[in-house]
FIBAFI-294291 format. One record per residue (C-alpha): residue number from 0; x, y, z; chain. Coordinates in nm, 3 decimals, always signed. Layout:
! residues N
+-----+---------+---------+---------+--------+
| num |      px |      py |      pz | cadena |
+-----+---------+---------+---------+--------+
| NUM |       X |       Y |       Z |      A |
...
+-----+---------+---------+---------+--------+
! end
This chain:
! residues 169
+-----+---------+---------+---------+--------+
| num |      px |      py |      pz | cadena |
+-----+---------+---------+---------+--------+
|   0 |  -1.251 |  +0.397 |  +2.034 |      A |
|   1 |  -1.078 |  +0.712 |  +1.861 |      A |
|   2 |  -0.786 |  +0.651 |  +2.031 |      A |
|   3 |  -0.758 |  +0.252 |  +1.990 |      A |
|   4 |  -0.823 |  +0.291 |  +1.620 |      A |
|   5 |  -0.550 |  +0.546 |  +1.607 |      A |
|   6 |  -0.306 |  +0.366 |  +1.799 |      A |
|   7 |  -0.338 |  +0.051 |  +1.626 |      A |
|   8 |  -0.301 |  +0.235 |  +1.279 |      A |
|   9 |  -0.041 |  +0.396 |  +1.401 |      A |
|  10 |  +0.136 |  +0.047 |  +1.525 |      A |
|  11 |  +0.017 |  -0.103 |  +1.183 |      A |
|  12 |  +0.160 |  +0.163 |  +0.988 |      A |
|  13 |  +0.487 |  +0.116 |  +1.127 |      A |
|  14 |  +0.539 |  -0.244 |  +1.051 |      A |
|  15 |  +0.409 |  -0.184 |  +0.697 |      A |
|  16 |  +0.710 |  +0.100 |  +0.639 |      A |
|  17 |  +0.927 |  -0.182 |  +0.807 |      A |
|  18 |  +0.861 |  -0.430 |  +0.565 |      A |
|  19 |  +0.842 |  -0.203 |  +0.263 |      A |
|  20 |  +1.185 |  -0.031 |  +0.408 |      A |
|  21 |  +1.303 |  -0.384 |  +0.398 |      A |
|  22 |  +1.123 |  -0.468 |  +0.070 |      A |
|  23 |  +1.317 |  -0.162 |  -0.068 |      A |
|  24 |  +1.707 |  -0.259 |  +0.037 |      A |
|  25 |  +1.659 |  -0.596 |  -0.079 |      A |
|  26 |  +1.556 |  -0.393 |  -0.459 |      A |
|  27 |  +1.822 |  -0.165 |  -0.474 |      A |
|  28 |  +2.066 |  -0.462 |  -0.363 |      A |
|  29 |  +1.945 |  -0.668 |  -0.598 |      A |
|  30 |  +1.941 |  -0.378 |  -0.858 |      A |
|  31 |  +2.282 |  -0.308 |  -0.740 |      A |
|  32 |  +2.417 |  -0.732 |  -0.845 |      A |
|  33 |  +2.280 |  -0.668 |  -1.139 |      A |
|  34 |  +2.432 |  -0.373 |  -1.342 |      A |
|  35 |  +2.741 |  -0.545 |  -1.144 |      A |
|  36 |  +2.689 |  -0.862 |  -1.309 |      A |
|  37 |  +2.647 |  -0.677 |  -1.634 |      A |
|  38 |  +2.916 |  -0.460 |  -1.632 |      A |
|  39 |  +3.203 |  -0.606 |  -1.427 |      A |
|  40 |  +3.174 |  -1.004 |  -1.342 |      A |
|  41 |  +2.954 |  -1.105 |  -1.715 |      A |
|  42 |  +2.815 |  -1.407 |  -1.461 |      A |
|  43 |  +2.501 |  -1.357 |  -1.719 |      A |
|  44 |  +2.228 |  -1.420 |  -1.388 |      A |
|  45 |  +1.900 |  -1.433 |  -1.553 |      A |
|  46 |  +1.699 |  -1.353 |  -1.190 |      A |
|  47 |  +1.786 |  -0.997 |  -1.076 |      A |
|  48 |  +1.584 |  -0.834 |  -1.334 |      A |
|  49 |  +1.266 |  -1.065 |  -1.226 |      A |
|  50 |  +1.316 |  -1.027 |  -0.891 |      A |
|  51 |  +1.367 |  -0.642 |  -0.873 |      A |
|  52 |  +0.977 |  -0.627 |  -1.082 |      A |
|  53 |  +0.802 |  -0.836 |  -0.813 |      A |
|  54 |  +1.000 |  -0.644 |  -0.460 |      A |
|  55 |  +0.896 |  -0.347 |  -0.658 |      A |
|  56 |  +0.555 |  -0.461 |  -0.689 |      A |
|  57 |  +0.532 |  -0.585 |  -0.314 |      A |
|  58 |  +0.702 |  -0.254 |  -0.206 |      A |
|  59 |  +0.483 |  -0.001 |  -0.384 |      A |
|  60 |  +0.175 |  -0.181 |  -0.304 |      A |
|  61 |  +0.214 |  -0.223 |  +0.049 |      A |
|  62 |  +0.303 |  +0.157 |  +0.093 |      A |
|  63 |  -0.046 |  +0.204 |  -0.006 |      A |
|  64 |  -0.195 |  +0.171 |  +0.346 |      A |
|  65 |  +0.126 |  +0.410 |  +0.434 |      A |
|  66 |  -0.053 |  +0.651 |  +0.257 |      A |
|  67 |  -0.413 |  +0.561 |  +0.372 |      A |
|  68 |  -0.292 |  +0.602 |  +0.766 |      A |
|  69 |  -0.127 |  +0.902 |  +0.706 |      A |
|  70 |  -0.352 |  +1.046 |  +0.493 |      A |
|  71 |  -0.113 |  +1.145 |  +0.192 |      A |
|  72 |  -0.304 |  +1.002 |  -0.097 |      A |
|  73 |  -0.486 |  +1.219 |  -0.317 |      A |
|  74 |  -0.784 |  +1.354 |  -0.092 |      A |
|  75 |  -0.943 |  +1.651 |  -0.363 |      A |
|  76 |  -0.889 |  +1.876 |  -0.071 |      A |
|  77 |  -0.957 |  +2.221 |  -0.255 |      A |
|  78 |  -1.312 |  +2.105 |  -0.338 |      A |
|  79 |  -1.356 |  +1.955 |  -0.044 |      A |
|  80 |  -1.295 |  +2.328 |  +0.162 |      A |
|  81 |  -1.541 |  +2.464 |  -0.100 |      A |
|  82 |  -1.841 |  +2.230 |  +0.055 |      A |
|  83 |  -2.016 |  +2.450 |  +0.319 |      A |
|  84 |  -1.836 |  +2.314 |  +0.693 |      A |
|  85 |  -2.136 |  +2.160 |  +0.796 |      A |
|  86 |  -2.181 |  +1.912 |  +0.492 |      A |
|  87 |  -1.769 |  +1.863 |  +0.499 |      A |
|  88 |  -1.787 |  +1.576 |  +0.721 |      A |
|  89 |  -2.014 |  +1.385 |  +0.520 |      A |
|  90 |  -1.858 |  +1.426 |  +0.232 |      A |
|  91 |  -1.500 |  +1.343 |  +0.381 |      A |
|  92 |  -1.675 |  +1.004 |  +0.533 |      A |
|  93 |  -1.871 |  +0.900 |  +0.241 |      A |
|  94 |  -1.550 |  +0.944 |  +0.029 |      A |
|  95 |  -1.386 |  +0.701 |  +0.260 |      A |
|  96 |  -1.666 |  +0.540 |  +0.226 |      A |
|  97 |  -1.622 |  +0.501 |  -0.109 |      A |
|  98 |  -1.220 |  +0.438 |  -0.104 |      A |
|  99 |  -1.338 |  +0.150 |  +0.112 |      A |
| 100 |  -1.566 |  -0.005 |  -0.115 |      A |
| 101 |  -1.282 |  +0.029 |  -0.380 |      A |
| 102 |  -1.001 |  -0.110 |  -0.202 |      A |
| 103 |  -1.273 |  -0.412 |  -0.111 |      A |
| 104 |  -1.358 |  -0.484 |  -0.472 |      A |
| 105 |  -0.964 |  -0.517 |  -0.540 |      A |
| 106 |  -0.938 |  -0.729 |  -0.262 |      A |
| 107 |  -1.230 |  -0.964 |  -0.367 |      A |
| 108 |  -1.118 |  -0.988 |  -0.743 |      A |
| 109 |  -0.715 |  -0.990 |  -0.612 |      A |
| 110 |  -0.805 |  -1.285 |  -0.482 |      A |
| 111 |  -0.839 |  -1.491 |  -0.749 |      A |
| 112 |  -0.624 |  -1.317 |  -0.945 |      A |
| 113 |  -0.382 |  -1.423 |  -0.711 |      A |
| 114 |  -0.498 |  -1.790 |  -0.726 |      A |
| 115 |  -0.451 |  -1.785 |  -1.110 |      A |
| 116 |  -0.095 |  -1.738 |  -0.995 |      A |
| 117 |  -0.111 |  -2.100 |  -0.859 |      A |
| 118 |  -0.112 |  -2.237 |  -1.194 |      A |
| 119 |  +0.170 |  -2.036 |  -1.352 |      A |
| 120 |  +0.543 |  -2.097 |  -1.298 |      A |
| 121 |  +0.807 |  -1.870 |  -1.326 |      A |
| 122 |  +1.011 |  -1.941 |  -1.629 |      A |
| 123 |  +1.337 |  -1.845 |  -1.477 |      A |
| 124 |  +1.248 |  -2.011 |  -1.111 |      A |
| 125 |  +1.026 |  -2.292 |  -1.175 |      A |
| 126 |  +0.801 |  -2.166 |  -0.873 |      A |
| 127 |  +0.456 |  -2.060 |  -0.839 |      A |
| 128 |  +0.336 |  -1.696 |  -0.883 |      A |
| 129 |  +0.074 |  -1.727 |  -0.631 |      A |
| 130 |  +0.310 |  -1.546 |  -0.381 |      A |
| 131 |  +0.395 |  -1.270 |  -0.621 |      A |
| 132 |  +0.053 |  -1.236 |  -0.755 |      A |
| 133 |  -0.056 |  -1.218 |  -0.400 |      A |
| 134 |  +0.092 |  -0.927 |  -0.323 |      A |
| 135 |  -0.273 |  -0.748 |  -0.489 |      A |
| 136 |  -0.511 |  -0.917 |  -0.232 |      A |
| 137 |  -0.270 |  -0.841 |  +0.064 |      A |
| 138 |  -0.248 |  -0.500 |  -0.015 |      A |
| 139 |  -0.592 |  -0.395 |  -0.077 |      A |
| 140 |  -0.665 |  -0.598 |  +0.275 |      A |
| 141 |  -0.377 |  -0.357 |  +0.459 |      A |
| 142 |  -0.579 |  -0.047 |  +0.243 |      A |
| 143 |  -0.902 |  -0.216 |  +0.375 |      A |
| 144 |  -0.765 |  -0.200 |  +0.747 |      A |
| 145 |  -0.641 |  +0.119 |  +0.708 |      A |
| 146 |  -0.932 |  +0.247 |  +0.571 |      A |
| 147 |  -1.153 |  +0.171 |  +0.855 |      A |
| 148 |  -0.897 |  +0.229 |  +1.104 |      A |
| 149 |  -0.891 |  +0.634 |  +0.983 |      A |
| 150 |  -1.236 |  +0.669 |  +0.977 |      A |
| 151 |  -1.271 |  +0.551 |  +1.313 |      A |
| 152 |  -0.982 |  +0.767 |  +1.429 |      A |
| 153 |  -1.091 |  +1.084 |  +1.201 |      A |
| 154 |  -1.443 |  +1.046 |  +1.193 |      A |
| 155 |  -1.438 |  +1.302 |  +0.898 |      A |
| 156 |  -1.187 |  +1.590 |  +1.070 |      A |
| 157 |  -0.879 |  +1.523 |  +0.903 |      A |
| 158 |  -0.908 |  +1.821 |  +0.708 |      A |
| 159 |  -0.880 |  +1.986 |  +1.033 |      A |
| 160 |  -0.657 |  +1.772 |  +1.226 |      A |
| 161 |  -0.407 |  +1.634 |  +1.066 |      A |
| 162 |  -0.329 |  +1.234 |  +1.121 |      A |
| 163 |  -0.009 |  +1.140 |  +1.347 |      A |
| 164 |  +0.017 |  +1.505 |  +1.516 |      A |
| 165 |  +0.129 |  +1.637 |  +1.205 |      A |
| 166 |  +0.077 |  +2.002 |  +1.105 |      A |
| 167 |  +0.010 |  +2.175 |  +0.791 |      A |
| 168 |  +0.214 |  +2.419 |  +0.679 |      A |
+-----+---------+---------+---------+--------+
! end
């Protein structure tokens, strides 16, 4: 089970850093058009500034379950080696515990956020913001997945062994 949960974060992960690798070309492209547009052509485009916030948003919320699989967000791992090794992997899996719980209550609450986005139009596109606005739910579901997926796979050792092979140096 270890190793099915770590394989298919692993697989997960991967597409995620795709699509936010993706996510980020299109920004800086789009960043790129418009200090062009300002500064050479004077085309006055009224969209590159709008669409650089929302693949900024996308990007930088998917890379959130980057850092759940890989273990890179903020862990509080000097008071966590204070607690005594045998109450350390408690600790380490009710504190997933409780990043699961959190990323569930964004979820839950994205969610209609998200579908408040349904009734709003972009001023500049005339489109719904569901699909931007969405990019809250379908993160914290990714986080979600993640989430379980590492506690599976780490069962409360990744202080000790470090996610992906990866070694601390």
């Amino acid at each position: 089970m270890r190793d099915w949960a770590a394989n298919t974060s692993m697989r997960l992960n991967r597409g995620v850093e795709a699509v936010v690798a993706v996510l980020m070309a299109l920004l800086v492209l789009d960043v790129w058009l418009g200090v062009v547009d300002r500064y050479f052509f004077h085309w006055q485009l009224p969209w590159p500034e709008i669409i650089a916030r929302y693949l900024m948003i996308w990007a930088a919320m998917l890379a959130v379950s980057s850092g759940i699989a890989r273990r890179d967000h903020i862990g509080l791992t000097a008071a966590i080696m204070r607690v005594p090794l045998g109450l350390r992997r408690p600790v380490l899996v009710a504190i997933d515990l409780c990043i699961l719980a959190l990323f569930f209550y964004v979820f839950w609450f994205g969610l209609g956020f998200a579908d408040s986005g349904a009734k709003r139009q972009a001023m500049i596109f005339g489109v719904s913001l569901q699909p931007f606005y969405a990019a809250i739910p379908a993160a914290a579901a990714l986080a979600c997945i993640q989430t379980v997926l590492a506690m599976i796979r780490d069962a409360g050792t990744h202080l000790d062994m470090p996610p992906f092979g990866e070694t601390s140096a």
